[in-house]
C-alpha positions in Angstrom: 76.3 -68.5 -53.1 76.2 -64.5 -53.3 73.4 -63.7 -51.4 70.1 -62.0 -53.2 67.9 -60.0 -51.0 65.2 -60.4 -53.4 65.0 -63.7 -53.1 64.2 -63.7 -48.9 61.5 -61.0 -50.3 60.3 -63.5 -53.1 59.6 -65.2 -50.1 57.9 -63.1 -48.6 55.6 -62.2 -51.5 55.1 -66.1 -50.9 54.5 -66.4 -47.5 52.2 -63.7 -46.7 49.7 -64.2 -49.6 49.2 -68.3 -48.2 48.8 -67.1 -44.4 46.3 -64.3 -45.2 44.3 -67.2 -47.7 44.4 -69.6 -44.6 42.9 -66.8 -42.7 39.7 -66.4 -45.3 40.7 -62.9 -46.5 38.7 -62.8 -49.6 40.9 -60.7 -51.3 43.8 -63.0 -51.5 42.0 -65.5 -53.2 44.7 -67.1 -55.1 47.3 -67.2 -52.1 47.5 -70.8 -52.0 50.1 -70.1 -55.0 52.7 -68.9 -52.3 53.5 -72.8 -52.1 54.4 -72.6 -55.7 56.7 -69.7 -55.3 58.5 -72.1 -52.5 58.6 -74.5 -54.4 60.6 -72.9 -57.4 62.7 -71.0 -55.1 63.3 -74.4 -53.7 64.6 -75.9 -56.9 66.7 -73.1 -57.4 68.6 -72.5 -54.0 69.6 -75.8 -53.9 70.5 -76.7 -57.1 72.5 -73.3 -57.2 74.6 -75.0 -53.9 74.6 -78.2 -55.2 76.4 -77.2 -58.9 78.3 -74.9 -56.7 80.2 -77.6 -54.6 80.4 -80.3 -57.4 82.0 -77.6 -59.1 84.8 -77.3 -56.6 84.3 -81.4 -56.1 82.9 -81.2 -52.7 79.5 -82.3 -52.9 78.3 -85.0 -50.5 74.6 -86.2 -50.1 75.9 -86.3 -46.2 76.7 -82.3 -46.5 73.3 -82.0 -48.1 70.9 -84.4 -45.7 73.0 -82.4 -42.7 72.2 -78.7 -44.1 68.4 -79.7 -44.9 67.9 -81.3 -41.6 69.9 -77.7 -39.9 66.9 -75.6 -42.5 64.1 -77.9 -41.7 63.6 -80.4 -38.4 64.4 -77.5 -35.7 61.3 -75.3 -36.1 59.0 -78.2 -37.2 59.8 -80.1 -34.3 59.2 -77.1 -32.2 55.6 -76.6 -33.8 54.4 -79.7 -34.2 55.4 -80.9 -30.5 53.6 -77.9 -29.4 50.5 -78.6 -31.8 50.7 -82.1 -30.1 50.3 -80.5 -26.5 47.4 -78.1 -27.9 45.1 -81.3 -29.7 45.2 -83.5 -26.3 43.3 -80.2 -25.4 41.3 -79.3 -28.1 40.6 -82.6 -30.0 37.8 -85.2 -29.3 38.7 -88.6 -29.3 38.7 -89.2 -33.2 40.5 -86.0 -33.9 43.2 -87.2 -31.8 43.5 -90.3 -33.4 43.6 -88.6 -36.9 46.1 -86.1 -35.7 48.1 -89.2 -34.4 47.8 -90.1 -38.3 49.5 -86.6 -39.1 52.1 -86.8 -36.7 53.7 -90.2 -38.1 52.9 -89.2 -42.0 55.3 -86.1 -41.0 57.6 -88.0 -39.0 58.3 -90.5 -42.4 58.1 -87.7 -45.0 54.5 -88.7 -46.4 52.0 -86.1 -45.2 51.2 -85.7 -48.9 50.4 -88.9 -49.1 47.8 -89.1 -46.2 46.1 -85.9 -46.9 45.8 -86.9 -50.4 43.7 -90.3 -49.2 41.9 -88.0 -46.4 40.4 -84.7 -47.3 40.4 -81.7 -50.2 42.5 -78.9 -49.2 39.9 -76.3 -50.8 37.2 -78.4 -48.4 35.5 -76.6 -45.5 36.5 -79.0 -43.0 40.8 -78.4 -44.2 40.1 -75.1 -41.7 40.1 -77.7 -38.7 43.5 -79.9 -39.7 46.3 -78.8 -37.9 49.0 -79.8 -40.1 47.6 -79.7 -43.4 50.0 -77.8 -44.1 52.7 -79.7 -43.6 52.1 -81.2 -47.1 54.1 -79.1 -49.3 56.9 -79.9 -46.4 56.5 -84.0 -47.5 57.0 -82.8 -51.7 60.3 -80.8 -51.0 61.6 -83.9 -48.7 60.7 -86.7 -51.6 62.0 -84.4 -54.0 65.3 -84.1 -51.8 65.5 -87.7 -51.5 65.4 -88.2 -55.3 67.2 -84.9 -57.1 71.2 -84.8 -54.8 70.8 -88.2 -56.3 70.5 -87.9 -59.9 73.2 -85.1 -59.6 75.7 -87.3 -58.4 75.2 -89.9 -60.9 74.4 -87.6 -63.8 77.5 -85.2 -62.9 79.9 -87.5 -65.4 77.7 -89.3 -67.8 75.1 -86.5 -68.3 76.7 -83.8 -67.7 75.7 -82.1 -71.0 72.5 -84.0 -71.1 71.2 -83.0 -67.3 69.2 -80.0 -68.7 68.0 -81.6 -71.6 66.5 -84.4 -69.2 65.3 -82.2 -66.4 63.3 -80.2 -69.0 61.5 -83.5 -70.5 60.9 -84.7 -67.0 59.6 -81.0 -66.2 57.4 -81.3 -69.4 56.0 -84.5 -68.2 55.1 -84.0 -65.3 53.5 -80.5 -66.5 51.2 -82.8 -69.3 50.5 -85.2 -66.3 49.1 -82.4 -63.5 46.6 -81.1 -67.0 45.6 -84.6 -66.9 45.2 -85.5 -63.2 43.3 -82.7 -62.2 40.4 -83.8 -64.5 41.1 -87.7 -63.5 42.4 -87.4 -59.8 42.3 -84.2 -58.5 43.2 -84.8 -55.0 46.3 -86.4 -56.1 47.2 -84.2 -58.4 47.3 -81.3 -55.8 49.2 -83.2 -53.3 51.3 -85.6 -54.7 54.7 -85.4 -56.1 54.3 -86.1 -59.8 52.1 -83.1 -60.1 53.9 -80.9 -58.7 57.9 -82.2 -59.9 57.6 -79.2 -62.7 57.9 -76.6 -60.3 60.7 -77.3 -58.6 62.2 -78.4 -61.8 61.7 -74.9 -62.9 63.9 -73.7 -60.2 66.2 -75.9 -61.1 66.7 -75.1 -64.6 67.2 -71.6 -63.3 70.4 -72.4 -61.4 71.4 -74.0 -64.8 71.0 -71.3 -66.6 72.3 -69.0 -63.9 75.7 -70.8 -63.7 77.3 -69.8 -66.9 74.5 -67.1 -68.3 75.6 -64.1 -69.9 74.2 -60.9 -68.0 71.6 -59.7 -70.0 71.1 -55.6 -70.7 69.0 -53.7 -68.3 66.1 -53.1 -70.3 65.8 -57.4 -70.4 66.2 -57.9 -67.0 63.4 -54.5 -65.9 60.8 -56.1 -68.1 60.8 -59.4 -67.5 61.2 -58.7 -63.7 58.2 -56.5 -64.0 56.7 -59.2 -66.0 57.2 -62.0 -62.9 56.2 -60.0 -60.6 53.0 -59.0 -62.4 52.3 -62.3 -63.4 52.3 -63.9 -59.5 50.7 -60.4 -58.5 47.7 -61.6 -60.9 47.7 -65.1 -59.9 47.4 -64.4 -56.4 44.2 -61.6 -56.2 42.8 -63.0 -59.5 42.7 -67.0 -58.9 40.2 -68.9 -56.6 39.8 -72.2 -55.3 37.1 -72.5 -58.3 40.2 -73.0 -60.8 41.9 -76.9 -61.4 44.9 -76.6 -59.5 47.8 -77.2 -60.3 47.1 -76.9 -63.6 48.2 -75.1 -67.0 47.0 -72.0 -64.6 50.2 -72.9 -62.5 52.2 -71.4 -65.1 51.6 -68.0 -63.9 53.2 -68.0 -60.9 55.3 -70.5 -61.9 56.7 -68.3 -65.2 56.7 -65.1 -62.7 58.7 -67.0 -60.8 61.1 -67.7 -62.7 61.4 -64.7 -64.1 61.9 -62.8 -60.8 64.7 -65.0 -60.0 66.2 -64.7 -63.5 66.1 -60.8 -64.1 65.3 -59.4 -60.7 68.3 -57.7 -59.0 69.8 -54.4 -57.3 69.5 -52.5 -60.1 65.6 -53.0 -61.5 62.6 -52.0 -60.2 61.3 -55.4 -58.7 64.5 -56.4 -57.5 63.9 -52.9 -55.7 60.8 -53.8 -54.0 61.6 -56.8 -53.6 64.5 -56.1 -51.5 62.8 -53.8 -48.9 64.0 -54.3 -45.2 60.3 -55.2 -44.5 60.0 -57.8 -47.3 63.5 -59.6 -46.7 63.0 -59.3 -43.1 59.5 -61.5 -43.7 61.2 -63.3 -46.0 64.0 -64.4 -43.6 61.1 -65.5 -41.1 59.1 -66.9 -43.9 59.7 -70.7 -43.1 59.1 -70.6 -39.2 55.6 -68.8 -40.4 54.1 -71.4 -42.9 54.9 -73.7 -40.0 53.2 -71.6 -37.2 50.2 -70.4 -39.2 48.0 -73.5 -39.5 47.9 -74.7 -36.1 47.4 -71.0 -35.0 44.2 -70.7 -37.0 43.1 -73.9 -36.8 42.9 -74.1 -32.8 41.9 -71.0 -32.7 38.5 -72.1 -35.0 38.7 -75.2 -32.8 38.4 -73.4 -29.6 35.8 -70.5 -30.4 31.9 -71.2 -30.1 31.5 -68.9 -33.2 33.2 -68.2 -36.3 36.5 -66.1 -36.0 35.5 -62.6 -37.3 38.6 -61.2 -40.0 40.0 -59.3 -37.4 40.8 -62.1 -35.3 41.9 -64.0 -38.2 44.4 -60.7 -38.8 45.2 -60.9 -35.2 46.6 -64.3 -35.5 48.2 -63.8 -39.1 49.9 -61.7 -37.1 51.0 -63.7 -34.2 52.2 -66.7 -36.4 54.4 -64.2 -37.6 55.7 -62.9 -34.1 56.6 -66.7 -32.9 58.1 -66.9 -36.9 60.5 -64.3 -35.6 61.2 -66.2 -32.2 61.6 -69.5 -33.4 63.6 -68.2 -36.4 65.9 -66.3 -33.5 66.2 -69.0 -31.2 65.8 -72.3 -33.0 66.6 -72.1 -36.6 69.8 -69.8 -36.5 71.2 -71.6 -33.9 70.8 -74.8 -35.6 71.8 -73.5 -39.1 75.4 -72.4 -37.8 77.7 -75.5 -38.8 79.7 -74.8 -35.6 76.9 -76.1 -33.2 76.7 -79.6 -33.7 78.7 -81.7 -36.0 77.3 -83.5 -38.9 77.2 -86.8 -37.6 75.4 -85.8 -34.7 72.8 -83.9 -36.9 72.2 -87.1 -39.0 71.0 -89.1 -35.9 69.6 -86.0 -34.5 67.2 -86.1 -37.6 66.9 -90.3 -36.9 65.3 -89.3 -34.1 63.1 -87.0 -34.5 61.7 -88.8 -37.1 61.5 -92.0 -34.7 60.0 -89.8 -32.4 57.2 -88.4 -34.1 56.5 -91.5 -35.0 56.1 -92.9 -32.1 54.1 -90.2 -30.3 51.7 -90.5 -33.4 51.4 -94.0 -32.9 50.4 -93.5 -29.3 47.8 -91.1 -30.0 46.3 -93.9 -32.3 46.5 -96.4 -30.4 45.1 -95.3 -27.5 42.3 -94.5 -29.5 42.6 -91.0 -28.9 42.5 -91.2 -25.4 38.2 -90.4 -24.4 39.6 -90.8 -21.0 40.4 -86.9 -20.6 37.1 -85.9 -20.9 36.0 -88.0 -18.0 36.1 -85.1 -15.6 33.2 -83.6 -17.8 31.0 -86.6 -17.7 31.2 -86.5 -13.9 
């Protein structure tokens, strides 16, 4: 793929909106749609690689489960089995135990699915879950399981058909987020179903993007200007008080789209987008969405009083300094297809998956171990 530097600062214009809502800034009060930004994005980069090698007849769900584990297990190994180390610390004995919970829902793909059953992401008491986060992690991963398929099998008998179908799915699953949120709101925020029409909205851009004619310059400055307006809006103008996702999604959603569609060297978004400090975020952006959460969360954990903003800036600030060290030293390294070889990523990923699961398992069933507070009681 040629590379776009708008689209690390897309990121960024994601990222940075979602840690500053995570840190109570009032301002940002609709950055929780930075997960919707990833989430298109998503759809897009890897459908773009995906039509890319089946174009040149080299596409292998191997290839694809290797370069996803290389983007993805590194740095969330790193922060979780630090975030481990940090609750046996911090966490009373029931804490523990539903950390344990956390740790095995992310170690088989499902932390959707627990949180979903567990708490309200907008609640008071999400400030206190150290991988809450980690939910929006769990969509991508079903959605990975699911999509390299349906492009292998569709790649012959649907070729011609694939965007016709991907656009009713998209519509359904749009029609069914209007009517969960009224019916089942917690699983309409964190499950899958809800949330399919997003990525799917990347997707169709890669489509679209494959054989598109370039459209004149006056197209591509307004509705850049547009997108970028439009997820401007959605993050200082929407609040917790709105259903989520919803027919509100759209916005950023739309913007979105439209950013990845028209943005580019030559217009004015693409521009700002592209600023060394925006890609450079952007390039960092993953490592910080992991880092952020536990940050703030053991910080509240660990104060006798609530964290004043500056703190909460303070620490905004140092998720995104360990972003850049773990990006440095754990992602690149892992992302360069010399270091390893596929086969020993796959089990690589086997285990780390084994792992977490068992170290959540023994955090539950030592039922969050009350005998390290002993010392205290004596």
């Amino acid at each position: 793929m040629q590379y776009r530097a708008e689209i690390d600062g897309l990121r960024a214009l994601a990222v940075i909106p979602v840690v500053l809502f995570h840190a109570g800034i009032s301002t940002f009060s609709g950055g929780f749609v930075g997960v919707d930004i990833f989430f298109v994005i998503s759809g897009y980069l890897i459908t773009s690689i995906i039509l890319s090698e089946q174009a040149k007849d080299r596409f292998t769900l191997a290839s694809f489960y290797e370069r996803r584990a290389r983007r993805i297990l590194p740095a969330l190994m790193l922060v979780v089995l630090l975030s481990i180390v940090a609750s046996w610390f911090l966490l009373l004995p029931t804490e523990l135990v539903d950390f344990g919970e956390s740790v095995v829902s992310v170690g088989v793909f499902a932390s959707n699915v627990l949180f979903w059953q567990q708490s309200n992401y907008f609640a008071p008491t999400a400030e206190f879950i150290p991988l809450l986060h980690t939910w929006s992690l769990a969509v991508e991963e079903q959605f990975y399981l699911v999509f390299p398929v349906f492009m292998i099998f569709t790649v012959i008998w649907l070729k011609r058909s694939r965007i016709i179908v991907l656009s009713i799915l998209a519509l359904l699953s749009l029609l069914y987020c209007e009517w969960a949120w009224r019916n089942t709101p917690e699983a309409n925020f964190f499950l899958a179903p809800s949330r399919a029409w997003e990525l799917i909205a990347g997707v169709l851009c890669a489509f679209y993007l494959q054989n598109a004619n370039q459209p004149n310059n006056t197209t591509k400055q307004v509705g850049s200007l547009l997108g970028l307006l439009m997820i401007l809006f959605s993050i200082f103008f929407f609040s917790k008080d709105i259903p989520f996702p919803s027919i509100y999604a759209l916005a950023p959603v739309v913007g979105t789209v439209l950013l990845i569609l028209f943005a580019g060297a030559n217009t004015i978004a693409g521009q700002l987008l592209s600023i060394p400090a925006f890609v450079g975020i952007g390039l960092i952006s993953y490592s910080a969405y992991l880092w952020h959460q536990p940050l703030f969360v053991f910080a509240r954990i660990n104060s006798y009083e609530e964290l004043s903003n500056i703190a909460l800036l303070g620490l905004a600030v140092l998720a995104f300094f360990l972003a850049y060290i773990s990006w440095r030293w754990v992602e690149k390294p892992f992302r360069n297809r010399n270091f390893l070889s596929q086969k020993q990523v796959l089990w690589i990923a086997v285990i780390c998956s084994i792992a977490l699961i068992a170290l959540g398992s023994g955090l539950i069933l030592g039922n969050g171990f009350e005998e390290r507070f002993a010392s205290l009681r004596n």
